[in-house]
C-alpha positions in Angstrom: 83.1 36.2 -112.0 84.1 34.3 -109.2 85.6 35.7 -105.9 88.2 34.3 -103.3 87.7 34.7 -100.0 91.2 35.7 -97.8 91.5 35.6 -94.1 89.5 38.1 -92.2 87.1 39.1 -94.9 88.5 40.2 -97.6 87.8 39.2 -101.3 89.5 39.5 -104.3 87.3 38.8 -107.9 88.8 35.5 -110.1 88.1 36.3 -113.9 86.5 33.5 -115.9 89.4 32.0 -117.6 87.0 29.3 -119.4 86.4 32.4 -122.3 90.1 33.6 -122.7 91.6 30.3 -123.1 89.4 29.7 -126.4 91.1 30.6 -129.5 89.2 33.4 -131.9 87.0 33.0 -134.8 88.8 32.4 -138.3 86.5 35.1 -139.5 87.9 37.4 -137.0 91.7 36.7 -138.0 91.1 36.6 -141.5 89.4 40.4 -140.9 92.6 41.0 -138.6 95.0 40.1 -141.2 93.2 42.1 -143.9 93.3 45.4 -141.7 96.9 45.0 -141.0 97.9 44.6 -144.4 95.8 47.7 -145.8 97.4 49.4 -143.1 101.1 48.5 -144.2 100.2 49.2 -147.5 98.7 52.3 -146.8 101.6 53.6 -144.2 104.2 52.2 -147.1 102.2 54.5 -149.4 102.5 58.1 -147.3 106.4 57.1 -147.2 108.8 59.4 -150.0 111.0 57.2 -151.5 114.8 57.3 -150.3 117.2 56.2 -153.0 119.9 54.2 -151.7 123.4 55.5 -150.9 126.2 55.4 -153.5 129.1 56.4 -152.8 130.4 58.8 -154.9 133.3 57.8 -157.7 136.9 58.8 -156.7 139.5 58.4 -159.6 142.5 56.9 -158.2 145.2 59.6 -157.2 147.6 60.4 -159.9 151.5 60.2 -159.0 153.4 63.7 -158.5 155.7 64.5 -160.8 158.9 63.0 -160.8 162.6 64.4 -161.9 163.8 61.2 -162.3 166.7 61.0 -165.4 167.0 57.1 -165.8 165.8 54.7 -168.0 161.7 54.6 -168.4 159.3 52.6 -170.1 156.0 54.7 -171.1 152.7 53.3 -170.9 149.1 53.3 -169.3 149.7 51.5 -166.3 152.8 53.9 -165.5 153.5 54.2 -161.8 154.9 57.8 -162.2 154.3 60.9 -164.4 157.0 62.9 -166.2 157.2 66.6 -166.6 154.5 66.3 -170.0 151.9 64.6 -168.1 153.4 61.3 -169.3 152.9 58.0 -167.1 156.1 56.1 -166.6 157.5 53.2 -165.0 160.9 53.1 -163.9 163.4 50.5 -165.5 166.9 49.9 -165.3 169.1 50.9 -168.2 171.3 48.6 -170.2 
């Protein structure tokens, strides 16, 4: 290591930057790598399994019940119920 030299006798040590500027071995990444992937793989291994959310089904709300006298025209896609549990939809009479 070098040293510099300030005013009135002090000194401060320089590392060798000649070493750290050179890049590693292959051998040394290619171990690197390795490690780091039998870690993940290892870490992904002591993790439980979490099943994604679904959210739960919720049938669509069924209409109240209606007193409604007039004309109807029964069928599935009914927007209202009668007094039997019926669905309906409202039409006008002729």
């Amino acid at each position: 290591m070098g040293a510099l030299r300030f005013g009135w006798g002090f000194y401060c040590a320089q590392p060798n930057l000649s070493k750290a500027s050179q890049p590693p071995p292959p051998a040394a990444d290619a171990q690197a790598a390795a490690d780091a992937k039998a870690l993940a793989a290892q870490w992904a291994a002591e993790q439980p399994y979490v099943a994604p959310y679904v959210a739960p089904y919720v049938a669509p709300a069924v209409p109240s019940v209606d007193n409604y006298t007039g004309c109807r025209a029964y069928g599935n896609n009914g927007t209202f119920v009668d007094n039997k549990g019926r669905r309906y939809t409202k039409i006008p009479c002729p």
